[in-house]
VOPAKE-919215 format. One record per residue (C-alpha): residue number from 0; residue in three letters; x, y, z. Coordinates in pm, whole numbers, plus 32768, in hexadecimal, padded with zeros to 4 digits. Example, Ala and Ser with C-alpha at 12.3 -4.5 7.8 and 13.67 -1.06 7.14 Angstrom:
<rs>
R,lumdo,bamar,X,Y,Z
R,0,ALA,84CE,7E3E,830C .
R,1,SER,8557,7F96,82CA .
</rs>
This chain:
<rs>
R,lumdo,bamar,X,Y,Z
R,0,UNK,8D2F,7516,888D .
R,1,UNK,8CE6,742F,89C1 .
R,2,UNK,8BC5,7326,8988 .
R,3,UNK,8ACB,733B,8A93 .
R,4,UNK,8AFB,7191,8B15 .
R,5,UNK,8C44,71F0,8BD0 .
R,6,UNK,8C30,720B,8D36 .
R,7,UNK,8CB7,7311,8E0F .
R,8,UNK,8D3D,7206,8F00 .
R,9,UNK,8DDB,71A0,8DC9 .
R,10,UNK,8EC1,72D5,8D97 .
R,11,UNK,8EB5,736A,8EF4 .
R,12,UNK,8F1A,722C,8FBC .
R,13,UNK,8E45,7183,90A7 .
R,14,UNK,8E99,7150,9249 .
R,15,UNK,8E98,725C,9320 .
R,16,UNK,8D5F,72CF,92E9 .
R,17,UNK,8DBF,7386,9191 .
R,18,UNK,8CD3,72D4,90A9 .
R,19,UNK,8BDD,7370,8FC5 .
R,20,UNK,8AB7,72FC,90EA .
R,21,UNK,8B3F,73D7,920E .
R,22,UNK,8B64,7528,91F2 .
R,23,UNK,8CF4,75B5,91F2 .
R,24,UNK,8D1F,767E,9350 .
R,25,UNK,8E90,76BC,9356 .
R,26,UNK,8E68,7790,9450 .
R,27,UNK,8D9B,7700,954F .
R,28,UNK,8EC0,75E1,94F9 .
R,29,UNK,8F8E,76BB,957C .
R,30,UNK,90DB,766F,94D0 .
R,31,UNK,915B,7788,956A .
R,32,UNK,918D,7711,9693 .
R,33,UNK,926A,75EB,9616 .
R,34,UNK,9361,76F8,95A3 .
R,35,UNK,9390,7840,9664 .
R,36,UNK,94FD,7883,95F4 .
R,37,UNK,9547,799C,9538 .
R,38,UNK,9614,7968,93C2 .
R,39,UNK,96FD,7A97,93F7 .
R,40,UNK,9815,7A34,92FA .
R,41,UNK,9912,7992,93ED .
R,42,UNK,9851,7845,943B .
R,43,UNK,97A7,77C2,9310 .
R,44,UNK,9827,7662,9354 .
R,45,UNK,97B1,763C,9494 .
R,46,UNK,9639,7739,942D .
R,47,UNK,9653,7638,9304 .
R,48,UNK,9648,74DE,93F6 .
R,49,UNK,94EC,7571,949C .
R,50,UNK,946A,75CF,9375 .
R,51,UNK,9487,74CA,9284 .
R,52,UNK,940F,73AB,9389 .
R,53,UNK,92AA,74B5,93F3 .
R,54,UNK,9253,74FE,9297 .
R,55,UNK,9265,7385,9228 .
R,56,UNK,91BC,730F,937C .
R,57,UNK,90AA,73E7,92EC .
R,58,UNK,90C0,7366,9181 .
R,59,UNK,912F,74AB,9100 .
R,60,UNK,926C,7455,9070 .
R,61,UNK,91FC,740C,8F40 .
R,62,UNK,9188,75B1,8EF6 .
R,63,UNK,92CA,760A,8F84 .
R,64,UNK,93CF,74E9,8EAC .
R,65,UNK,9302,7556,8D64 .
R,66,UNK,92CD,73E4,8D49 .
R,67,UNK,9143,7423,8D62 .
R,68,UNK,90EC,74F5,8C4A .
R,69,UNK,8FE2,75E7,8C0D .
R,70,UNK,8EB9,7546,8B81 .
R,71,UNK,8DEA,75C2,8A69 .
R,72,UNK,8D37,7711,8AD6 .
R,73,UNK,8BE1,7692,8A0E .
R,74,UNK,8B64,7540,89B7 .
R,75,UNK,8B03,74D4,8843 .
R,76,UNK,8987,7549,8864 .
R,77,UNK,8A2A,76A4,88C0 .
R,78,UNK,89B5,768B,8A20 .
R,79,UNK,8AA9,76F1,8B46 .
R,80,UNK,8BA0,75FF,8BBD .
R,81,UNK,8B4E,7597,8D22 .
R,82,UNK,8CC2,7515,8D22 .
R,83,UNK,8D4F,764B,8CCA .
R,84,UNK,8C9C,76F6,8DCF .
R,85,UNK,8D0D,7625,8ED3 .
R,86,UNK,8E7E,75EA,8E36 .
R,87,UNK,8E95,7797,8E34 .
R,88,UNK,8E11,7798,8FBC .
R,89,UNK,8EF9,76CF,9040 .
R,90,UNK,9022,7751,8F9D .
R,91,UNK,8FDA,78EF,8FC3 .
R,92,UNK,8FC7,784F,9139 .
R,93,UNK,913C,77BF,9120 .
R,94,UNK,919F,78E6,9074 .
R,95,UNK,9117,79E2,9173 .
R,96,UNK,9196,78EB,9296 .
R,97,UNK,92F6,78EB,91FB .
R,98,UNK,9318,7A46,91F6 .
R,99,UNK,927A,7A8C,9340 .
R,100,UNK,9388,7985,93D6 .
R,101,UNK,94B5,7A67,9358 .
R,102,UNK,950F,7BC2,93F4 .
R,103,UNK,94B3,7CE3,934A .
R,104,UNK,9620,7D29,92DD .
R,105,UNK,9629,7BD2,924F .
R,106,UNK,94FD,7BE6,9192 .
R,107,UNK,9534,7D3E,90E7 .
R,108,UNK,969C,7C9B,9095 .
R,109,UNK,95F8,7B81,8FE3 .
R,110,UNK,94CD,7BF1,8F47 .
R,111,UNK,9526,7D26,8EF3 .
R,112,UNK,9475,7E05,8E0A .
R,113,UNK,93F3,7CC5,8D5B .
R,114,UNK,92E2,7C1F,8E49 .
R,115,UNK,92F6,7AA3,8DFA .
R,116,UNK,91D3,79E1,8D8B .
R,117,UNK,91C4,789D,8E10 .
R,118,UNK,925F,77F8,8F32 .
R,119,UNK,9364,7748,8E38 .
R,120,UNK,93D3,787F,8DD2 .
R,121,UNK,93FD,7915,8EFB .
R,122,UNK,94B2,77CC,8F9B .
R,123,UNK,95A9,77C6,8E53 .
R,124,UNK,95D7,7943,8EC6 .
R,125,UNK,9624,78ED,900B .
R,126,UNK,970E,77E1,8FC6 .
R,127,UNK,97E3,78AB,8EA6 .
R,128,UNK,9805,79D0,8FA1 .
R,129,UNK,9847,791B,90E2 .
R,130,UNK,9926,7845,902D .
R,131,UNK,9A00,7917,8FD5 .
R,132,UNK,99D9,79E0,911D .
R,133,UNK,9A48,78AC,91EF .
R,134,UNK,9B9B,7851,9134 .
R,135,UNK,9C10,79B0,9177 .
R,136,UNK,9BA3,79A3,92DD .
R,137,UNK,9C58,7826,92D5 .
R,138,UNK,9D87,78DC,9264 .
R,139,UNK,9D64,79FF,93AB .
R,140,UNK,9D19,78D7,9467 .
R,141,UNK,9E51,77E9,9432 .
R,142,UNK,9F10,790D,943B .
R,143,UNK,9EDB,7984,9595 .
R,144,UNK,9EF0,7827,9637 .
R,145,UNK,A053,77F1,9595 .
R,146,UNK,A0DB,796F,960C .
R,147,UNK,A01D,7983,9757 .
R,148,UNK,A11E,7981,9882 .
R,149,UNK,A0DD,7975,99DD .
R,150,UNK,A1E8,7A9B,9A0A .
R,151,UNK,A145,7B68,9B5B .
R,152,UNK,9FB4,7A64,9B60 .
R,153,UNK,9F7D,79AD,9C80 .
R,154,UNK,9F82,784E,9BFC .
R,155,UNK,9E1A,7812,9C16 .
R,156,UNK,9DED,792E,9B4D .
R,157,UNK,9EF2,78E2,9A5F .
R,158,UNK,9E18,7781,9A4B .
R,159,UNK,9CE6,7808,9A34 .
R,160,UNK,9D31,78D8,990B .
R,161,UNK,9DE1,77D3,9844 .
R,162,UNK,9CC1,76DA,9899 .
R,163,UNK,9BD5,77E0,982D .
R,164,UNK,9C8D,780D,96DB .
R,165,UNK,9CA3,76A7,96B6 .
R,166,UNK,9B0A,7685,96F3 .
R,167,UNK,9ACE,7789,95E4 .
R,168,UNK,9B88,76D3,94F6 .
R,169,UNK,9ADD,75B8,9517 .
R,170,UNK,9982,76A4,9516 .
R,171,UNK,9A1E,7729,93AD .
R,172,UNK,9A2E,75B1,9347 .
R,173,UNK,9BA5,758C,936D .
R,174,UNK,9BD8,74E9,94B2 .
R,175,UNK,9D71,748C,9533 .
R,176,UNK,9DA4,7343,95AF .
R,177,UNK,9E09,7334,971D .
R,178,UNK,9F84,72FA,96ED .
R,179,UNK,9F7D,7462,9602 .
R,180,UNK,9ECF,74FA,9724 .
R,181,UNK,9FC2,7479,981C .
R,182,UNK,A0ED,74C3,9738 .
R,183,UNK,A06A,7641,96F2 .
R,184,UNK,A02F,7648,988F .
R,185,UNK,A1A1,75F4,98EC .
R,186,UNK,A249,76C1,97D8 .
R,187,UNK,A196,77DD,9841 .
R,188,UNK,A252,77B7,99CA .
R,189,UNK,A38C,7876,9A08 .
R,190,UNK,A49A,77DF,9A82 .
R,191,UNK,A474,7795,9C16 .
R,192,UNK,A364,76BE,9B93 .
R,193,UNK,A473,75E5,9AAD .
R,194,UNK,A49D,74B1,9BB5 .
R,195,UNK,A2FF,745F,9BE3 .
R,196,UNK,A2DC,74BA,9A4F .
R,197,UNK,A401,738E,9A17 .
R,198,UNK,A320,72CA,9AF2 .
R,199,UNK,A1F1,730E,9A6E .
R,200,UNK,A27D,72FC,990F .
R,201,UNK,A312,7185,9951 .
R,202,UNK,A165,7119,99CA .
R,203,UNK,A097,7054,98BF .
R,204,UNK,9F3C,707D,98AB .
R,205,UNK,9F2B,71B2,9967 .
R,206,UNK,9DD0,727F,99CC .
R,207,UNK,9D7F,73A7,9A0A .
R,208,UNK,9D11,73B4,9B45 .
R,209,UNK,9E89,72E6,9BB1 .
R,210,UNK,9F29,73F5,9B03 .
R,211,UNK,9E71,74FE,9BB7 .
R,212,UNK,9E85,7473,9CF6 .
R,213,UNK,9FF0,73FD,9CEB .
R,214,UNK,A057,7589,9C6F .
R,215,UNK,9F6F,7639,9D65 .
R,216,UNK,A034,7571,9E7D .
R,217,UNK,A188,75C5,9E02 .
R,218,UNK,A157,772E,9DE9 .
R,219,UNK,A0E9,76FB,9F77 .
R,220,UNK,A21B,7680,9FAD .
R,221,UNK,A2F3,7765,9EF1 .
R,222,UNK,A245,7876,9F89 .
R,223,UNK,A277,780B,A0DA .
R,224,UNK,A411,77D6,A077 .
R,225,UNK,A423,790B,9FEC .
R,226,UNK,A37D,79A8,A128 .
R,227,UNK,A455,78D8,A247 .
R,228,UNK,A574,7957,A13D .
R,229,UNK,A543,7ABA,A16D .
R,230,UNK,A4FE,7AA0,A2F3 .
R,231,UNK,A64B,79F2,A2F5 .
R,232,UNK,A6F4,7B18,A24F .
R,233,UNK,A635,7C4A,A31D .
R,234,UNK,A6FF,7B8C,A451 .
R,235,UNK,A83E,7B63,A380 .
R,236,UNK,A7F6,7CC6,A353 .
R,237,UNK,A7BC,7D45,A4AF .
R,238,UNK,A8E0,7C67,A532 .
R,239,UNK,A9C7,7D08,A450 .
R,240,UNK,A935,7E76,A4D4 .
R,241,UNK,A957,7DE8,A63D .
R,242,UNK,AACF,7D60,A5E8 .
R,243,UNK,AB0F,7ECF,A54A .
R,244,UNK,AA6D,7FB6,A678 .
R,245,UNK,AB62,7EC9,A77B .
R,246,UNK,ACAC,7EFB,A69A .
R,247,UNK,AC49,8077,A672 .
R,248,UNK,ABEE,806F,A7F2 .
R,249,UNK,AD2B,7FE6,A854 .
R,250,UNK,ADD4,80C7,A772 .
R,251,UNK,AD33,81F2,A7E2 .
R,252,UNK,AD71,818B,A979 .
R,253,UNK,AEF6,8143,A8FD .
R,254,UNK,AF12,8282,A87C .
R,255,UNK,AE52,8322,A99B .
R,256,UNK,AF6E,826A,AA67 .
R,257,UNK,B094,82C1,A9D7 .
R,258,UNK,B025,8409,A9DE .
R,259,UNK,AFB4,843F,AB32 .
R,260,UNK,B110,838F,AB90 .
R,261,UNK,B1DE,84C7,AAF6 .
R,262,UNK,B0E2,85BB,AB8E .
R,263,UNK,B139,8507,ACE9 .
R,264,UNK,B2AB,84FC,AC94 .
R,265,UNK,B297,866D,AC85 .
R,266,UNK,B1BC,86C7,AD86 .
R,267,UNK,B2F6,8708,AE59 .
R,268,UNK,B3D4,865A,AF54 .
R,269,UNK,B3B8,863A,B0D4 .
R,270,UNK,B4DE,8604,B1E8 .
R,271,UNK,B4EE,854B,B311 .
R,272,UNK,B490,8645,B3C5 .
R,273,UNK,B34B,8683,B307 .
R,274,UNK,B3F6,8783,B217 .
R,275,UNK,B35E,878C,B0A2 .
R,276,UNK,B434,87C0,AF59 .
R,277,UNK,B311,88B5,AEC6 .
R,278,UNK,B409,890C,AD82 .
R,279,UNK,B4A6,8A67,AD35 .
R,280,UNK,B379,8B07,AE05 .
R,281,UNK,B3A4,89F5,AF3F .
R,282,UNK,B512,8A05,AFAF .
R,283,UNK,B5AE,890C,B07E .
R,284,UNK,B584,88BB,B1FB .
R,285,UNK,B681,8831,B29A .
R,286,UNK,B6AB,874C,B3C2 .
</rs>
């Protein structure tokens, strides 16, 4: 049992207003509105970074750790513990803010059908089953940025996805190092894009936002090649159809000659004296 000369400052921390003189108001502290995100499965690293830093600014770390234990529920004279009281407060406050900062999917996932006690329970919980959530999700992650291609994406959003990919990584608690990213960016290119990739591959030191520039510009320029290239082979084309309709043209008026030329031959055949050669049916006129 707890001896009634121990403080509550004494197990509940002092600062912040938590000591055994002021009265615990968690919620007119509003820690809730140091942490608004949502634990959802996919980003307990980066839920995990808010967290952590709020519940120790408000000396609270301790109930959810373990490393403040439950004290004594009555005191050697049999009397109610005043510390327990306040020790049970605060953390039925951290548990009910822990699971009212997951979504409701989450929750059921981790709790279950066996509702947790204490706010250490329900953070080792949390940690077990988010733990082993993120290094599949790592897995999906890495995955995708080493198979994504470009293929028919314009290349900002061929960028944009393999940034995105790369963020959520580093959300999951496994970020790539820029050279990775850079690497997974240019192997993903098909091969039009291999003379900037050698460039870009032979740069030290290189950023994002260099990389992303330097690529948006050079699919400008390929588009504009590729358009001047198929302008320049519509004409190629229609100068060929031109070419073709004169040849056929002249073929056609050739023809049109030579024939009209044998027609004339045998129209007939006039004297001197203005006499025509009509054929079997014309006769002959003489002088």
């Amino acid at each position: 049992m707890a001896s009634g000369s121990s403080s509550s400052g004494s197990v509940l921390g002092g600062g912040s207003g938590l000591n055994s003189g002021t009265t615990f108001n968690p919620f007119g502290n509003s820690l809730s509105q140091f942490v608004t995100m949502k634990l959802d499965g996919s980003n307990f690293q980066l839920w995990k970074s808010i967290v952590i830093p709020a519940i120790q600014g408000f000396e609270l770390d301790g109930y959810l750790f373990g490393t403040l234990p439950s004290p004594e529920t009555v005191l050697d004279d049999g009397s109610a513990n005043p510390e327990y009281k306040m020790w049970f407060s605060r953390d039925r406050f951290l548990l009910g803010w822990l699971i009212n900062s997951m979504t409701p999917e989450t929750a059921m996932q981790i709790i279950g059908n066996t509702p947790k006690k204490t706010a250490n329970e329900l953070w080792t919980a949390i940690e077990a089953y988010c733990g082993s959530n993120n290094r599949v999700h790592i897995q999906s992650l890495k995955k995708a940025i080493h198979t994504t291609r470009k293929g028919s994406m314009k290349m900002s959003e061929y960028l944009s996805k393999m940034k995105g990919i790369s963020d959520n990584l580093a959300i999951a608690g496994s970020a790539m190092s820029m050279d990775d990213l850079v690497s997974s960016v240019l192997i993903g290119l098909d091969r039009e894009y291999l003379p900037i990739t050698t460039f870009l591959q032979g740069k030290t030191d290189l950023q994002w936002q260099e990389l992303y520039s330097t690529l948006i510009g050079f699919e400008e320029t390929l588009d504009q090649y590729n358009m001047t290239q198929g302008i320049n082979s519509l004409m190629m084309q229609d100068s060929h159809s031109v070419n073709a309709a004169e040849v056929k043209g002249n073929s056609l008026k050739q023809n049109w000659n030579n024939t009209g030329g044998e027609n004339r031959g045998n129209s007939g055949f006039r004297g001197r004296n203005g006499g025509r050669n009509g054929g079997r049916n014309g006769g002959f006129r003489g002088r």
